[in-house]
N, C-alpha and C positions, 0 to 999 in steps of 0.2 A: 535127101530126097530132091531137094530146088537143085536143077543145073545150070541155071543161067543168074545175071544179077536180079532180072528182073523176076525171074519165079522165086528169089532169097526174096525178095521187096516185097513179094503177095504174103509169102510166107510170113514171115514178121510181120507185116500187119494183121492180118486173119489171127497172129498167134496173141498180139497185142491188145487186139479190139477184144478179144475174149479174157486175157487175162487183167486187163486194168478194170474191164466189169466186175469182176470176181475180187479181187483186191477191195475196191473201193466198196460195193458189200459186204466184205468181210473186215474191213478196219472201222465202216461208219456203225453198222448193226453186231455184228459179234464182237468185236475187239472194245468197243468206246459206246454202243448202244445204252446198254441201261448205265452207265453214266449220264448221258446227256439227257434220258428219261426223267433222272432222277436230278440231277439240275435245275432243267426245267417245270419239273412234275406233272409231262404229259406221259400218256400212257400208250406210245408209238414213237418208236424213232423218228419217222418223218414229220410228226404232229413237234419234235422236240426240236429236231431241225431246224423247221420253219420258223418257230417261234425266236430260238437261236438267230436266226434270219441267215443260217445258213452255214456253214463249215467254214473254220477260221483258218486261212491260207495266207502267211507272210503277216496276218493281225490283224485281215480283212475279211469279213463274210461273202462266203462265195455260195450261191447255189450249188449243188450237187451235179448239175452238167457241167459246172465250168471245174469243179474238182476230176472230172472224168475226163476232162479233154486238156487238162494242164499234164497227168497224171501220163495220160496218152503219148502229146507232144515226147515228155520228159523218156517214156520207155519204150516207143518205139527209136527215137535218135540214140538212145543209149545200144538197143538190142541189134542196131540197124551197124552200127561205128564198133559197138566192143563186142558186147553177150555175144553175139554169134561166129563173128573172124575168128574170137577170143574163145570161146569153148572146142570151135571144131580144131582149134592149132593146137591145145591142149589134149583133146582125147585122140588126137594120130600121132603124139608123143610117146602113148602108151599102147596103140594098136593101130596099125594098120585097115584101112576098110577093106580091103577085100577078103584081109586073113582071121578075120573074125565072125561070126553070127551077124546079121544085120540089126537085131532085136537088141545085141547086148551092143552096138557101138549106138544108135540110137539113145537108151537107155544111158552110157555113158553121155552124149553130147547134153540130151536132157539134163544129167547130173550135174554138169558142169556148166552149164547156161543158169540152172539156177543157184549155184555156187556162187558164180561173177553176178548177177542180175538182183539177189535179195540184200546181199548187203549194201551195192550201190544206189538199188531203189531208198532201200532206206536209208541209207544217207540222204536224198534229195526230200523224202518226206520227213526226216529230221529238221531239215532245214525250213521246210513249205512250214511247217505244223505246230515249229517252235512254238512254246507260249510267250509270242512276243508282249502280253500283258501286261509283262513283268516289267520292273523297270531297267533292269540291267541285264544286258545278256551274259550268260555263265556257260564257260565251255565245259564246266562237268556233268552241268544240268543237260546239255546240245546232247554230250556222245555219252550220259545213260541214257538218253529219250533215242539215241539210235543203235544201243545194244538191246532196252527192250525192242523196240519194233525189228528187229532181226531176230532176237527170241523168238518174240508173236509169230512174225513173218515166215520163217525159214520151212519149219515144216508143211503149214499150209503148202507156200510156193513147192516143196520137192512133190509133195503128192497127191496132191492136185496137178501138176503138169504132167506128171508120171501115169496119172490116173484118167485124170477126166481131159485135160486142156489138150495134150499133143493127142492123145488120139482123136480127138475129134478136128485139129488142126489138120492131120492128115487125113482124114477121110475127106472137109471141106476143099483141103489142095487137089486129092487126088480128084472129085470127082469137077474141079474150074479146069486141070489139064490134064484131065482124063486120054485127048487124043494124042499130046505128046507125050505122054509116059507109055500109050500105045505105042508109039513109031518106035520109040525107046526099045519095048519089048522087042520088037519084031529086028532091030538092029543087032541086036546083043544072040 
């Protein structure tokens, strides 16, 4: 859909700012919620949170903004440099864009952005979210703690971006360049 660098740059962001919300609600409250409830013995994630003083990132407590915008940083540079070059060089490997459905090469790009994008996220939240408590760091302890979070992670990410995230990225892009995909139309 984006044809220039700078409609790719709106795109990944609009696709980012939506999915690193969604992520980060769904690791602090479904994935690790009633753990930290039950840690703390408040009867709210955010109430457990707080008390917690906050989400431990690198073995520091971070508020929940600064976990959304570390999280951000880290996936849009990623989706911006690989997930994207990287998916669409992969799915015209195996199809052509004009010789296909636009629905199923879409669908493939999705597939494949979140192929490259869940297990590299979670490596970097492997690494953010280690239990640096400990006293020693263990590389077996590292990469189970980033095969479950790819476990957890993978399917959320396929369908939810399949489902709810890219269509509404595309409806937001379509209607910010609404007149250029006009002129588009009227070209073609």
């Amino acid at each position: 859909m984006p044809r220039n660098q700078l409609q790719r740059m709106v795109f990944a962001f609009i696709t980012v700012v939506i999915t690193v919300h969604a992520y980060v609600f769904y690791s602090l409250y479904v994935i690790n919620g009633s753990t930290f409830m039950t840690a703390t013995g408040e009867k709210s994630v955010l109430s457990a949170i707080d008390k917690m003083g906050g989400v431990q990132v690198l073995g520091r407590a971070i508020p929940i903004w600064g976990v959304v915008l570390i999280e951000f940083l880290l996936a849009y540079t990623l989706e911006v440099l690989v997930g994207s070059p990287m998916s669409f060089k992969l799915v015209c490997r195996v199809f052509k864009p004009g010789d296909v459905h636009p629905v199923i090469f879409e669908t493939a790009i999705i597939t494949a952005t979140v192929g490259i994008m869940c297990p590299s996220m979670s490596f970097l939240a492997a690494i953010l979210y280690y239990p640096y408590n400990m006293v020693d760091f263990n590389v077996f302890t590292f990469l189970g703690n980033w095969l479950k979070l790819v476990c957890f992670n993978l399917p959320f990410a396929f369908f939810s971006q399949l489902l709810f995230i890219q269509p509404l990225v595309r409806t937001v892009f379509k209607t910010i360049f609404a007149k250029d995909i006009a002129a588009r139309a009227v070209e073609a």
